[in-house]
C-alpha positions as CSV (number, residue, x, y, z in Angstrom):
1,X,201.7,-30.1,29.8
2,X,204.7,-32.2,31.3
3,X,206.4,-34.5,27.9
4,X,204.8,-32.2,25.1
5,X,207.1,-31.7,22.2
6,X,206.1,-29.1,19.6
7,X,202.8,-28.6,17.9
8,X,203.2,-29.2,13.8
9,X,200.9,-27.3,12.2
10,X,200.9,-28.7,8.2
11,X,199.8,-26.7,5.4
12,X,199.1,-27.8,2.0
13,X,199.9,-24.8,-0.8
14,X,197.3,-23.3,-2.5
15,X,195.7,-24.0,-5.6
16,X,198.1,-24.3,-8.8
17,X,197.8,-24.3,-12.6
18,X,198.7,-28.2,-12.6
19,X,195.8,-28.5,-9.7
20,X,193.5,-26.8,-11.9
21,X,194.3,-29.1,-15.4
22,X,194.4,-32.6,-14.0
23,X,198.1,-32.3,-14.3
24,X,200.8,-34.4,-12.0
25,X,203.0,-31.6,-11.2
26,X,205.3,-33.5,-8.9
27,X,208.9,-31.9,-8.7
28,X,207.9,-29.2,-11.4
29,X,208.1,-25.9,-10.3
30,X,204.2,-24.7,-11.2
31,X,202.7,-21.3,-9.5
32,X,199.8,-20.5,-7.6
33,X,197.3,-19.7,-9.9
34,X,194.3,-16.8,-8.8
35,X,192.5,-18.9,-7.2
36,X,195.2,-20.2,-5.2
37,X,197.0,-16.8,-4.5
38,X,193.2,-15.9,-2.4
39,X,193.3,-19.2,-0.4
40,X,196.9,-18.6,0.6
41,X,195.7,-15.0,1.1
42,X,192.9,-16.1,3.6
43,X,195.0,-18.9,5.1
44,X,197.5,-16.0,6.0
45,X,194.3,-14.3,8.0
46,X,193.5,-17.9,9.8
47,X,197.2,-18.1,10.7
48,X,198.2,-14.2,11.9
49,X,197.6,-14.3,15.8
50,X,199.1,-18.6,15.6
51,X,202.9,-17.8,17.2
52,X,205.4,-19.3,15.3
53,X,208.8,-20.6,16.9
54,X,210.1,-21.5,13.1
55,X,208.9,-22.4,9.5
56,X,209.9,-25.0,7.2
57,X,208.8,-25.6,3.6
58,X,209.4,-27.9,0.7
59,X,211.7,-25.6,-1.2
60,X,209.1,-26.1,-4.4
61,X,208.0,-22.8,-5.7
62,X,204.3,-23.6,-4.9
63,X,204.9,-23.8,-1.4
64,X,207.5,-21.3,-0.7
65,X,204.9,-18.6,-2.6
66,X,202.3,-19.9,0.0
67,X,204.6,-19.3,2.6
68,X,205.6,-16.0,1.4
69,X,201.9,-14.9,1.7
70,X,201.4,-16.8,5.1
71,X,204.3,-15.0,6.8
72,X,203.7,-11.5,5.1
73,X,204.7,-8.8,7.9
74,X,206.5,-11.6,9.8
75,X,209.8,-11.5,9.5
76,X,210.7,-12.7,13.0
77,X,210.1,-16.0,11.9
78,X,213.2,-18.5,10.9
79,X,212.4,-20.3,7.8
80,X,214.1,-23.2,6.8
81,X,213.8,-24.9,3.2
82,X,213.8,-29.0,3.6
83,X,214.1,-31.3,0.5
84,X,212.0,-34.3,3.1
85,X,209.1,-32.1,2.9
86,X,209.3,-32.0,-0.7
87,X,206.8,-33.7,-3.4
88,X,206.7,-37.2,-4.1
89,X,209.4,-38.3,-6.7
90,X,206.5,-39.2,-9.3
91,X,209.8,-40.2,-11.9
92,X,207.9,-40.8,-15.1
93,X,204.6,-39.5,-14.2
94,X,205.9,-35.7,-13.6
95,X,203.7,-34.1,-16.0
96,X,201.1,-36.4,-17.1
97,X,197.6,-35.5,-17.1
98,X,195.3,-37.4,-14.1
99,X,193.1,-39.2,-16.4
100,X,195.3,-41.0,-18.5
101,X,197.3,-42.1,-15.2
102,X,194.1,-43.7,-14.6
103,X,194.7,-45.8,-17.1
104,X,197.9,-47.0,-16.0
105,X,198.4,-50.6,-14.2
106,X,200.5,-48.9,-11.4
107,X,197.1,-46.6,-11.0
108,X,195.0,-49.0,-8.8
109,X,198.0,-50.1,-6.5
110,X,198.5,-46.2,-5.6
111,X,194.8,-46.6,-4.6
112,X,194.8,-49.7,-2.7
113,X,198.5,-50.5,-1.3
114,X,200.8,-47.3,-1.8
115,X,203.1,-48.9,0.4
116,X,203.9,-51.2,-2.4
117,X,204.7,-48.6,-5.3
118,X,207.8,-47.0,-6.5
119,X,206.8,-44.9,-9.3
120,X,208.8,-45.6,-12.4
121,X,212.2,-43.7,-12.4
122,X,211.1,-42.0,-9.4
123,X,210.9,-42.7,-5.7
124,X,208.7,-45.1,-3.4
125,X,205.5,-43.9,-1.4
126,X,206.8,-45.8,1.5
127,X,210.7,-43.7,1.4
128,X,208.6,-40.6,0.8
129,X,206.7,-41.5,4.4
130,X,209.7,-42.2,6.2
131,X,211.7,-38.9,5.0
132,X,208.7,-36.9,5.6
133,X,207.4,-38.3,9.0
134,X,211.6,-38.2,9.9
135,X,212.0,-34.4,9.3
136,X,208.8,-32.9,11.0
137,X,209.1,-35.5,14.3
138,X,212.8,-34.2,14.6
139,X,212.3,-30.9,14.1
140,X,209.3,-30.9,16.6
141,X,211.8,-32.6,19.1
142,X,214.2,-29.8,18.9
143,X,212.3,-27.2,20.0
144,X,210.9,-26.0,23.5
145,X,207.4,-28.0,24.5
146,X,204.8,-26.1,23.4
147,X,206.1,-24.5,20.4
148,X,204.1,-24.0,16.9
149,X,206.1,-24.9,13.8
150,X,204.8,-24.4,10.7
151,X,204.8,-26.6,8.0
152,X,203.9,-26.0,4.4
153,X,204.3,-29.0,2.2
154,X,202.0,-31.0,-0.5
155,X,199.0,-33.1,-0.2
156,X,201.2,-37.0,-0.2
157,X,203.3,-36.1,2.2
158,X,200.8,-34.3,4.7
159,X,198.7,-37.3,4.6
160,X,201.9,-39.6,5.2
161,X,203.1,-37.8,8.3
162,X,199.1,-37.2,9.1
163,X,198.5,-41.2,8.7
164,X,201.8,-42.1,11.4
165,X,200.1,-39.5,13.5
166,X,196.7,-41.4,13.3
167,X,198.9,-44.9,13.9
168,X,197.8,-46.2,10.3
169,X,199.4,-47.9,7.8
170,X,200.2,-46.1,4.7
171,X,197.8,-48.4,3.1
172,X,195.6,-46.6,4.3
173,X,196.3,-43.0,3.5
174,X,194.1,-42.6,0.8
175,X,191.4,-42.1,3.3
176,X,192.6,-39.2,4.4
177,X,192.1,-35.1,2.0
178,X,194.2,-32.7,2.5
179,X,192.6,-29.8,0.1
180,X,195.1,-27.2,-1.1
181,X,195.8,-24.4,1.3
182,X,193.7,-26.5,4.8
183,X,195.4,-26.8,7.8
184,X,195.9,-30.1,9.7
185,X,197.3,-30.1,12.9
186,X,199.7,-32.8,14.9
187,X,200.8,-32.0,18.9
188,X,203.6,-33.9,19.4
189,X,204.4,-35.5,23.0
190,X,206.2,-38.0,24.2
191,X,204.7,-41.8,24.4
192,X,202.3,-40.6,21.3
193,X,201.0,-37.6,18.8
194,X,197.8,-36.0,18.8
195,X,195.9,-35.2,15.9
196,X,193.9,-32.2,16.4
197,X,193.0,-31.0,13.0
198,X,192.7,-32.6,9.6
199,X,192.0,-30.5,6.3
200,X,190.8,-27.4,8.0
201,X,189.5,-24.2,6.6
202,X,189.5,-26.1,3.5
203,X,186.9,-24.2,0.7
204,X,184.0,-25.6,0.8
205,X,183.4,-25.2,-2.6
206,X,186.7,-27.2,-2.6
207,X,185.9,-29.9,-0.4
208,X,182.3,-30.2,-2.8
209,X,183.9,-30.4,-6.0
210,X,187.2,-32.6,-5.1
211,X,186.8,-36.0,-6.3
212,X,186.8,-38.2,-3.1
213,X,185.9,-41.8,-4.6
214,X,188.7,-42.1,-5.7
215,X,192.5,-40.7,-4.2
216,X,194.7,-39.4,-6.3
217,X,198.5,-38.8,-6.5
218,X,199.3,-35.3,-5.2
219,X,196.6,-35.2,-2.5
220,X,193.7,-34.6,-4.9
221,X,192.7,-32.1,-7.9
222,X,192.4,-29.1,-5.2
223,X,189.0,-28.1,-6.8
Protein backbone atom coordinates (compact mmCIF):
# COMPACT_ATOMS: atom_id res chain seq x y z
CA UNK A 1 0.00 0.00 0.00
CA UNK A 2 1.45 3.42 -1.19
CA UNK A 3 2.74 5.67 2.37
CA UNK A 4 2.85 2.43 4.71
CA UNK A 5 5.66 2.60 7.20
CA UNK A 6 6.44 -0.62 9.17
CA UNK A 7 4.03 -2.77 11.09
CA UNK A 8 5.01 -2.71 15.10
CA UNK A 9 4.05 -5.76 16.48
CA UNK A 10 4.34 -5.10 20.64
CA UNK A 11 4.72 -7.91 22.96
CA UNK A 12 4.42 -7.79 26.61
CA UNK A 13 6.88 -10.56 28.55
CA UNK A 14 5.54 -13.26 30.04
CA UNK A 15 4.50 -13.89 33.37
CA UNK A 16 7.14 -13.01 36.31
CA UNK A 17 7.70 -13.82 40.01
CA UNK A 18 6.80 -10.01 40.87
CA UNK A 19 3.51 -10.54 38.48
CA UNK A 20 2.70 -13.47 40.36
CA UNK A 21 3.10 -11.64 44.24
CA UNK A 22 1.40 -8.30 43.74
CA UNK A 23 4.94 -6.91 43.52
CA UNK A 24 5.97 -3.55 41.52
CA UNK A 25 8.93 -4.87 39.78
CA UNK A 26 9.65 -1.73 37.84
CA UNK A 27 13.47 -1.53 36.82
CA UNK A 28 14.33 -4.73 38.88
CA UNK A 29 15.62 -7.35 37.06
CA UNK A 30 12.87 -10.28 38.06
CA UNK A 31 12.59 -13.71 35.81
CA UNK A 32 9.96 -15.47 34.09
CA UNK A 33 8.53 -17.62 36.37
CA UNK A 34 6.93 -21.35 34.92
CA UNK A 35 4.08 -20.09 34.09
CA UNK A 36 5.60 -17.40 32.19
CA UNK A 37 8.47 -19.45 30.49
CA UNK A 38 4.99 -21.55 28.70
CA UNK A 39 3.29 -18.30 27.57
CA UNK A 40 6.59 -17.05 26.03
CA UNK A 41 6.87 -20.69 24.79
CA UNK A 42 3.47 -20.53 22.96
CA UNK A 43 3.82 -16.96 21.99
CA UNK A 44 7.04 -18.22 20.09
CA UNK A 45 4.57 -20.75 18.17
CA UNK A 46 1.94 -17.76 17.38
CA UNK A 47 4.97 -15.64 16.11
CA UNK A 48 7.19 -18.47 13.95
CA UNK A 49 5.90 -18.02 10.27
CA UNK A 50 5.42 -13.64 11.30
CA UNK A 51 8.81 -12.28 9.14
CA UNK A 52 10.74 -10.16 11.06
CA UNK A 53 12.96 -7.26 9.44
CA UNK A 54 14.46 -6.54 13.17
CA UNK A 55 13.73 -6.85 17.03
CA UNK A 56 13.98 -4.49 19.74
CA UNK A 57 13.55 -5.01 23.44
CA UNK A 58 13.66 -3.29 26.72
CA UNK A 59 17.04 -4.50 27.79
CA UNK A 60 15.26 -5.80 31.29
CA UNK A 61 15.90 -9.35 31.92
CA UNK A 62 12.18 -10.25 31.70
CA UNK A 63 11.84 -9.24 28.32
CA UNK A 64 15.09 -10.09 26.71
CA UNK A 65 14.27 -13.95 28.20
CA UNK A 66 10.95 -13.58 26.31
CA UNK A 67 12.65 -12.60 23.42
CA UNK A 68 15.14 -15.24 23.66
CA UNK A 69 12.27 -17.89 23.56
CA UNK A 70 10.31 -15.84 20.73
CA UNK A 71 13.35 -15.85 18.35
CA UNK A 72 14.62 -19.46 19.23
CA UNK A 73 16.04 -20.97 15.74
CA UNK A 74 16.13 -17.35 14.42
CA UNK A 75 19.14 -15.97 14.34
CA UNK A 76 18.66 -13.98 11.15
CA UNK A 77 17.07 -11.54 13.05
CA UNK A 78 18.91 -8.11 14.30
CA UNK A 79 18.11 -7.38 17.77
CA UNK A 80 18.57 -4.26 19.26
CA UNK A 81 18.29 -3.47 23.17
CA UNK A 82 16.52 0.14 23.73
CA UNK A 83 16.44 1.84 27.22
CA UNK A 84 12.86 3.96 25.65
CA UNK A 85 11.22 0.66 25.65
CA UNK A 86 12.21 0.06 29.11
CA UNK A 87 9.83 -0.02 32.36
CA UNK A 88 8.41 2.96 33.92
CA UNK A 89 10.84 4.62 36.37
CA UNK A 90 8.45 3.76 39.38
CA UNK A 91 11.47 5.65 41.82
CA UNK A 92 10.16 4.83 45.23
CA UNK A 93 7.67 2.34 44.40
CA UNK A 94 10.25 -0.37 42.83
CA UNK A 95 9.43 -3.14 45.01
CA UNK A 96 6.47 -2.47 46.81
CA UNK A 97 3.74 -4.82 47.07
CA UNK A 98 0.26 -3.69 44.85
CA UNK A 99 -1.99 -3.53 47.68
CA UNK A 100 -0.34 -1.23 49.98
CA UNK A 101 0.31 1.12 46.78
CA UNK A 102 -3.33 1.20 46.93
CA UNK A 103 -3.19 2.90 49.82
CA UNK A 104 -1.04 5.54 48.68
CA UNK A 105 -2.51 9.23 47.78
CA UNK A 106 -0.47 9.19 44.41
CA UNK A 107 -2.63 5.71 43.80
CA UNK A 108 -5.92 7.19 42.55
CA UNK A 109 -4.26 9.87 40.22
CA UNK A 110 -2.37 6.84 38.36
CA UNK A 111 -5.96 5.66 37.92
CA UNK A 112 -7.68 8.73 36.86
CA UNK A 113 -5.01 11.35 35.26
CA UNK A 114 -1.57 9.49 34.76
CA UNK A 115 -0.61 12.33 32.71
CA UNK A 116 -0.27 14.17 35.92
CA UNK A 117 2.12 11.78 37.95
CA UNK A 118 5.77 11.63 38.37
CA UNK A 119 6.30 8.86 40.71
CA UNK A 120 8.49 9.85 43.63
CA UNK A 121 12.19 9.76 42.82
CA UNK A 122 11.37 8.20 39.63
CA UNK A 123 10.13 9.32 36.27
CA UNK A 124 6.75 10.84 34.83
CA UNK A 125 3.98 8.68 32.96
CA UNK A 126 3.76 11.38 30.55
CA UNK A 127 8.10 11.32 29.71
CA UNK A 128 7.63 7.52 29.75
CA UNK A 129 4.85 8.08 26.72
CA UNK A 130 6.90 10.35 24.82
CA UNK A 131 10.27 8.20 24.95
CA UNK A 132 8.27 5.12 24.22
CA UNK A 133 5.93 6.33 21.39
CA UNK A 134 9.44 8.27 20.08
CA UNK A 135 11.51 5.05 19.74
CA UNK A 136 9.00 2.60 18.06
CA UNK A 137 7.49 5.53 15.47
CA UNK A 138 11.22 6.11 14.48
CA UNK A 139 12.30 2.91 14.23
CA UNK A 140 9.09 1.95 12.08
CA UNK A 141 10.08 5.02 9.90
CA UNK A 142 13.46 3.58 9.11
CA UNK A 143 12.58 0.63 7.66
CA UNK A 144 11.12 -0.51 4.09
CA UNK A 145 7.02 -0.16 3.98
CA UNK A 146 5.73 -3.20 4.97
CA UNK A 147 8.22 -4.49 7.32
CA UNK A 148 7.36 -6.41 10.72
CA UNK A 149 9.38 -5.20 13.75
CA UNK A 150 9.09 -6.77 16.79
CA UNK A 151 8.69 -5.21 19.87
CA UNK A 152 8.89 -6.77 23.29
CA UNK A 153 8.40 -4.33 26.15
CA UNK A 154 6.07 -4.08 29.41
CA UNK A 155 2.52 -3.54 29.95
CA UNK A 156 2.81 0.90 30.73
CA UNK A 157 4.59 1.43 27.96
CA UNK A 158 2.61 -0.81 25.36
CA UNK A 159 -0.50 0.79 26.41
CA UNK A 160 1.23 4.41 26.03
CA UNK A 161 2.41 3.85 22.51
CA UNK A 162 -1.03 1.63 21.99
CA UNK A 163 -3.21 4.83 23.36
CA UNK A 164 -1.17 7.49 20.65
CA UNK A 165 -1.99 4.88 18.14
CA UNK A 166 -5.75 4.97 19.25
CA UNK A 167 -5.42 9.10 19.21
CA UNK A 168 -6.22 9.10 23.09
CA UNK A 169 -5.00 10.94 25.80
CA UNK A 170 -2.93 9.22 28.22
CA UNK A 171 -5.67 9.85 30.62
CA UNK A 172 -7.09 7.51 29.19
CA UNK A 173 -4.77 4.57 29.11
CA UNK A 174 -6.00 2.75 31.80
CA UNK A 175 -8.73 1.52 29.57
CA UNK A 176 -6.63 -0.27 27.69
CA UNK A 177 -4.90 -4.53 29.16
CA UNK A 178 -2.16 -5.58 27.82
CA UNK A 179 -1.86 -9.29 29.59
CA UNK A 180 1.72 -10.60 29.90
CA UNK A 181 3.02 -12.37 26.86
CA UNK A 182 -0.47 -10.86 24.24
CA UNK A 183 0.27 -9.35 21.20
CA UNK A 184 -0.97 -5.95 20.03
CA UNK A 185 -0.37 -4.76 16.87
CA UNK A 186 0.15 -0.99 15.27
CA UNK A 187 0.66 -0.59 11.10
CA UNK A 188 2.21 2.47 10.73
CA UNK A 189 1.49 4.84 7.61
CA UNK A 190 1.86 8.07 6.78
CA UNK A 191 -1.08 10.67 7.73
CA UNK A 192 -2.14 8.03 10.64
CA UNK A 193 -1.49 4.47 12.49
CA UNK A 194 -3.63 1.58 12.48
CA UNK A 195 -4.38 -0.48 15.28
CA UNK A 196 -4.99 -3.91 14.36
CA UNK A 197 -4.64 -5.93 17.41
CA UNK A 198 -4.88 -5.22 21.09
CA UNK A 199 -3.92 -7.94 23.87
CA UNK A 200 -4.05 -10.88 21.60
CA UNK A 201 -3.55 -14.47 22.36
CA UNK A 202 -3.72 -13.36 25.79
CA UNK A 203 -4.69 -16.62 28.34
CA UNK A 204 -7.85 -16.73 28.91
CA UNK A 205 -7.47 -17.89 32.15
CA UNK A 206 -5.41 -14.66 32.29
CA UNK A 207 -7.73 -12.32 30.91
CA UNK A 208 -10.53 -13.99 33.62
CA UNK A 209 -8.53 -13.65 36.57
CA UNK A 210 -6.72 -10.14 35.88
CA UNK A 211 -8.29 -7.48 37.96
CA UNK A 212 -9.82 -5.06 35.32
CA UNK A 213 -11.82 -2.59 37.76
CA UNK A 214 -9.29 -1.22 38.57
CA UNK A 215 -5.65 -0.47 36.38
CA UNK A 216 -2.66 -0.96 37.84
CA UNK A 217 0.92 0.18 37.49
CA UNK A 218 2.86 -2.25 35.35
CA UNK A 219 0.01 -3.14 33.01
CA UNK A 220 -1.91 -5.37 35.49
CA UNK A 221 -1.12 -8.53 37.89
CA UNK A 222 -0.61 -10.86 34.54
CA UNK A 223 -2.89 -13.52 36.25
Amino acid sequence: MVGDMATAILVRHGQTTANAGGVLAGRTDVELNDHGRAQVQALAGRLADVPLAAAVTSPLLRTRQTLAAVLAGRPDVPVVADPDLSEVEYGEWTGAELAELAKDPLWPVVQAHPSAVTFPGGESMAAMSARAVAAVRGRCAEHEPGANLLFVSHGDVIKAILADALGMHLDAFQRINVNPASVSVVRYVHGRPFVDRVNCGADLADLLTTATDEAVPGGGKGG
